[in-house]
N, C-alpha and C positions, 0 to 999 in steps of 0.2 A: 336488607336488614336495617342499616345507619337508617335510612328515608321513611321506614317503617315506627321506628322509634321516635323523629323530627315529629314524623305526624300525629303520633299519641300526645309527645309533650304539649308541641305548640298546636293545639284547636284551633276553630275559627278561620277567618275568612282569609286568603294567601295575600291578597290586594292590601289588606290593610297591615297583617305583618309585613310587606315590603316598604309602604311608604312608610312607615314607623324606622322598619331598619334603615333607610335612605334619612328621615329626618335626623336618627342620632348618628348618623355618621357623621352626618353634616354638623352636628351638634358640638359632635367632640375634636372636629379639626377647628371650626371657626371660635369656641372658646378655647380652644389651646392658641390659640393666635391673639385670641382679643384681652387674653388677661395677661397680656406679658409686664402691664407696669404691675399689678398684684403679685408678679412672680420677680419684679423687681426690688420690692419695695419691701416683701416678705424674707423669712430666714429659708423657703427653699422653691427653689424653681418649680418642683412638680407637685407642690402643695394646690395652686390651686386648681389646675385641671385633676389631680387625685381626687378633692374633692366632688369638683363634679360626677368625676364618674363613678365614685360612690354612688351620690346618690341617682346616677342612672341605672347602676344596677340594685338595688331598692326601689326602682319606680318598675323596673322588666317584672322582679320578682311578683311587686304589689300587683302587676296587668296579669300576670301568671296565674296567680293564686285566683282573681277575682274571674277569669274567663273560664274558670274550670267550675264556677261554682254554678249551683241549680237557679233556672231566674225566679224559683218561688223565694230565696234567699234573698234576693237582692228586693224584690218587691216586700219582704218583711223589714228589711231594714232600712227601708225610703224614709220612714216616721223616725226611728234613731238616729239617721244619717242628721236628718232637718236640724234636729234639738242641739245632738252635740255640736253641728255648727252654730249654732246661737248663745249655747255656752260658751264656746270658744270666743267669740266678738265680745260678749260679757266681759270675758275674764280678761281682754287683751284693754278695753277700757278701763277697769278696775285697777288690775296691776297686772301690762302687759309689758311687755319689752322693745325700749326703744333703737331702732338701727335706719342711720342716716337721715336723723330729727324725725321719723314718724312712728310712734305706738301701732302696728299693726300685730306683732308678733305673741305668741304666747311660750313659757319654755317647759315643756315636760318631757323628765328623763334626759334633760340637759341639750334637747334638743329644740332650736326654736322654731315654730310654729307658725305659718301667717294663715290669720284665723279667717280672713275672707274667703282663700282658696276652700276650707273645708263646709263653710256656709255657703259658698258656692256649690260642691256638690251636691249637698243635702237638699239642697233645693231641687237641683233638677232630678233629682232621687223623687223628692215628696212631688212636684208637679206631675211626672208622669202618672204617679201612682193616685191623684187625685182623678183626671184625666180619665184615666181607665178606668176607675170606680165609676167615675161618670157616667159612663156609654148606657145609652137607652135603643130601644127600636127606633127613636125618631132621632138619636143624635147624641150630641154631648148635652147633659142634663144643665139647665139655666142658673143652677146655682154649684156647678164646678167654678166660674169665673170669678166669683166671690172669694173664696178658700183663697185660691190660686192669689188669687193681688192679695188679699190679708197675710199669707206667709210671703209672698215677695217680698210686701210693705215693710214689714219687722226686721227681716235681713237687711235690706236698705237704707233704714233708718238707724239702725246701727252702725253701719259702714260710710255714710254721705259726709260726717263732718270728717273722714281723715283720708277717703279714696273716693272722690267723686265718679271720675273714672270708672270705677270699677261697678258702681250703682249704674250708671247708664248700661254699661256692658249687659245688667244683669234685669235689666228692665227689657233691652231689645233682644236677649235671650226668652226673657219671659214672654213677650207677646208674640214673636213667633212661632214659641210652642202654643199658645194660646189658639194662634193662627190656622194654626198645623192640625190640630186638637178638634176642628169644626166647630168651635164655642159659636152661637145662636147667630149672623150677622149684626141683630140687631145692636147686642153688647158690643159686638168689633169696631163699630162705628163709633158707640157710646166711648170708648174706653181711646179709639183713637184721636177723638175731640178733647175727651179730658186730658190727654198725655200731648198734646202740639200746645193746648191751655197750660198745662203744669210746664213743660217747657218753655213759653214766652215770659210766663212769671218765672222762673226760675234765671233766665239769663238777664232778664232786667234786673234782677237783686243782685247777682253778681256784678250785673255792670255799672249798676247806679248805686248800691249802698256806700255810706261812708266810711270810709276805715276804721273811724274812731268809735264809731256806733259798733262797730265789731270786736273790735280789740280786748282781747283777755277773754274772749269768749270762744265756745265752741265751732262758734261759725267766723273766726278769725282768717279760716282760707279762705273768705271769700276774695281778699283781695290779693291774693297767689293767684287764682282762678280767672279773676279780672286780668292779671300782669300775664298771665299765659296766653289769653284770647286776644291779647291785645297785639301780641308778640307775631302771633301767629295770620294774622289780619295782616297787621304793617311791618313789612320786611326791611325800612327803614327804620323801624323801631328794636329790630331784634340786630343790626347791622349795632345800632349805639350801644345795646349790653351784649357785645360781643366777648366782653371781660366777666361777666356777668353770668343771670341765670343761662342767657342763651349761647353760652357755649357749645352745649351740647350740638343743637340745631347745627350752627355753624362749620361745626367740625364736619357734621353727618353730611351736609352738602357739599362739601368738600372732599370727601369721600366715594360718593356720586358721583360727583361730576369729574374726577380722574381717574374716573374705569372707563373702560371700553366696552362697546355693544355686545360682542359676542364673549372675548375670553377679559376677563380683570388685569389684575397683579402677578396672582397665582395662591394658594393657598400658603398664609403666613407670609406676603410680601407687604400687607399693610402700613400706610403710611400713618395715619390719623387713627389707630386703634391706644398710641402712645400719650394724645392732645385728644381725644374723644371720652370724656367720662362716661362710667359705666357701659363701656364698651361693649363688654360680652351679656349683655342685660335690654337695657333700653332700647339702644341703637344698634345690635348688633345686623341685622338688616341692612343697612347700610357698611356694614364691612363685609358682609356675605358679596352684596356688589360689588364694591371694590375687589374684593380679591377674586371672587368669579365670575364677575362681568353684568350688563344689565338682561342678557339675555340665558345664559345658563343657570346665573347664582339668584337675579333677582325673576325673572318670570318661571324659574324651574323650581322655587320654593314656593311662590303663588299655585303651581301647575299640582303640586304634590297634595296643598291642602286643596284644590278643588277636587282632586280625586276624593282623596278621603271623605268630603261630604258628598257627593254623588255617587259613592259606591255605599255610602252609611245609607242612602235614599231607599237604592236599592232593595240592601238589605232590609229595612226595613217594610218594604212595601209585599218582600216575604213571610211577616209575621203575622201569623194569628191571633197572638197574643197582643190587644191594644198596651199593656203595658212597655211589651218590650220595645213595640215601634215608636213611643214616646219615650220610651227608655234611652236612645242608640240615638233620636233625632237631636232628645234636647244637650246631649252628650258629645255630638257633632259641634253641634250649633255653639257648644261654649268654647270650643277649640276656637271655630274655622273665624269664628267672629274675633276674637280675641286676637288671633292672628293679623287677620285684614286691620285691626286697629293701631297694632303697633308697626305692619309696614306701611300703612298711611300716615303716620306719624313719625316715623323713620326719612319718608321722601319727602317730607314737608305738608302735610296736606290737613294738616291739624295741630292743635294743643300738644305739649309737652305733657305726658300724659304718667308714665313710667310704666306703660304693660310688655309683659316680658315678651319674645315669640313663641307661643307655646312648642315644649319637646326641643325645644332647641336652646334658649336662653340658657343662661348660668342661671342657677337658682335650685333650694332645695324643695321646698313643700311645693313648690309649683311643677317641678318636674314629675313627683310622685303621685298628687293630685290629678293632672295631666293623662297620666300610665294608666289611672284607677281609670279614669273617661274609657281609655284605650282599651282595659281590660273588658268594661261594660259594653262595648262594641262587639268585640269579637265575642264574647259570651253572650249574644243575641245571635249573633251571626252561625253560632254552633248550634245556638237553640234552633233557630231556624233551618239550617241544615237538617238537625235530626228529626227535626218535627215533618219534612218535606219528604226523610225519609221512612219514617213509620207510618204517611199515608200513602208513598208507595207500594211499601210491604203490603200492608191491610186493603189496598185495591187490589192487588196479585194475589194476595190470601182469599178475597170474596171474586175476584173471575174464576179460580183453579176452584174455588168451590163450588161454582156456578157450572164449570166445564164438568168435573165430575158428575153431578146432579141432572145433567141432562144427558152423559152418559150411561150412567145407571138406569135412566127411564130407557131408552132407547134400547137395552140390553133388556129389559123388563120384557120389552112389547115383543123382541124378538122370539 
């Protein structure tokens, strides 16, 4: 009876509800450990992991709601999805909300918003949906690629002066579903020339503009952007602002390097979660280490999201529908990449970046955004189940036809 009712509520694929449940467990011991100075510093201790776990259970419900829904729904709302995140980055430039000097946020119903996570969706909402409109007898049509960079293009360009970061992210999103998609090779080639081109111009401007050619202007981070790469190239340089921007870094290696191979600290024995800004956020990666070790906390949180994208593979190589399998891929792809960015940036291996880990970080629009991915997974994954099972039926429905029909002759002739 209880297992009967588990399986009506929660649809969808068992693999992907597990590591979901494995990532928020893990979610809500290592940010109840990593906000201990906001639970110092605040008027109550369980203020901020309550928060948090609000809004975990506002991101179960929002994967809840969206994996039960029909995928003609979700391919109707790929074009809504797109726009309102572009309204959203509009409105966050116009009059957004400022938290910890950056305008990212928007506040509706008193609730604040970071508009990139929702333009993020929308996007890989509208690419799939371009994608699959695409499909010809000979492939994906030569002018799906166009669309695809022209909606990139505008989310990107919206977001580059105040999350660099987050543009890159959603560019190497975009061309692997691009990748994915079979767009013509000719363009693949075209498009990977112009993007190593627009990347060597782009990091010479970072690295050679002058400050004062920038200053007061909207491309003022360039010289944030210079001071991170520079940081992160020469470890004698980030040693000298160790009072400084790179504290962070400092802490987080420190952090690392006083765990152990197999077990850490222990959950909540953290040293450096106290002298580590943004703990349960940026770096919290680096305390997942520390206190569970390099080989259970940091290769067993890498292990969880290579599941999830290789069982989303799967799944998708299940579907009939071009939409959904571009649906689930590019839905993966925004996770598992986002993930890999901030524990490489966690262990040292890049730019100070500020990307959360997704499903796991402290954060609210990101958790919930995250869930919606999560929801649109397993609501492929149900589609796909059902659709796998009504062309079972319908081949057992035309054999038992086929057995009767040749019964009936043979009782004819008799």
């Amino acid at each position: 009876m209880g297992k009967g009712i588990v399986k009506r509520l929660f649809k969808g694929d068992k693999v992907i509800w597990m590591v979901i449940t494995v990532l928020f467990a893990l979610s809500f011991i290592e940010v109840f450990s990593a906000t201990s100075t906001l639970a110092y510093k605040g008027d109550s201790y369980w203020q901020p992991i309550s928060m948090h776990v609000t809004f975990m259970l506002v991101g179960v419900a929002a994967a809840w709601i969206v994996h039960n829904m029909p995928m003609l729904w979700l391919k109707n709302l790929a074009t809504a999805g797109y726009w309102t995140g572009i309204i959203f980055l509009v409105w966050a430039m116009v009059d957004g909300v400022s938290i910890n000097g950056e305008t990212r946020w928007v506040r509706l119903f008193g609730i604040n918003i970071q508009s990139s996570e929702v333009a993020r969706l929308g996007l890989v909402m509208l690419i799939a949906k371009l994608l699959s409109d695409g499909q010809t007898e000979d492939g994906t049509s030569s002018d799906v690629m166009k669309k695809v960079l022209i909606a990139a293009g505008l989310v990107c360009s919206l977001i580059i002066t105040s999350n660099l970061s987050t543009v890159i992210l959603i560019c190497f999103t975009t061309y692997l579903m691009l990748f994915i998609g079979k767009i013509p090779g000719i363009q693949m080639w075209k498009l990977t020339g112009a993007g190593v081109l627009v990347g060597a111009v782009a990091f010479c401007a970072i690295m050679f503009t002058p400050a004062d050619l920038v200053k007061n202007t909207p491309f003022d981070r360039l010289t944030t952007w210079r001071a991170r790469i520079v940081r992160s190239i020469d470890p004698a340089s980030a040693e000298k602002n160790q009072n400084g921007n790179d504290e962070q870094r400092m802490h987080a290696n420190i952090a690392i390097a006083s765990s152990s191979v197999i077990w850490g600290k222990g959950p909540g024995n953290s040293d450096q979660r106290d002298f580590l800004p943004q703990a349960f956020s940026d770096f919290i990666y680096a305390i997942i280490i520390e206190e569970l070790g390099l080989t259970v906390g940091g290769l067993g949180v890498i292990l969880l999201y290579m599941i999830l994208l290789y069982h989303t593979g799967q799944i998708a190589k299940s579907c009939d529908d071009p939409f959904a399998a571009y649906l689930i891929i590019g839905s993966a792809l925004m996770i598992v990449i986002q993930a890999m960015a901030h524990m490489s940036i966690s262990v040292g291996l890049g730019p100070v970046t500020g990307q959360p880990l997704p499903l796991v970080s402290r954060g609210g629009t990101s958790i919930v955004i995250n869930c919606i991915y999560i929801g649109m997974i397993l609501c492929v994954s149900r589609y796909a189940r059902e659709a796998k099972i009504a062309r079972e039926r319908a081949k057992n429905t035309t054999r038992s036809s086929a057995e009767q029909t040749t019964a009936a002759a043979e009782t004819t002739k008799e």
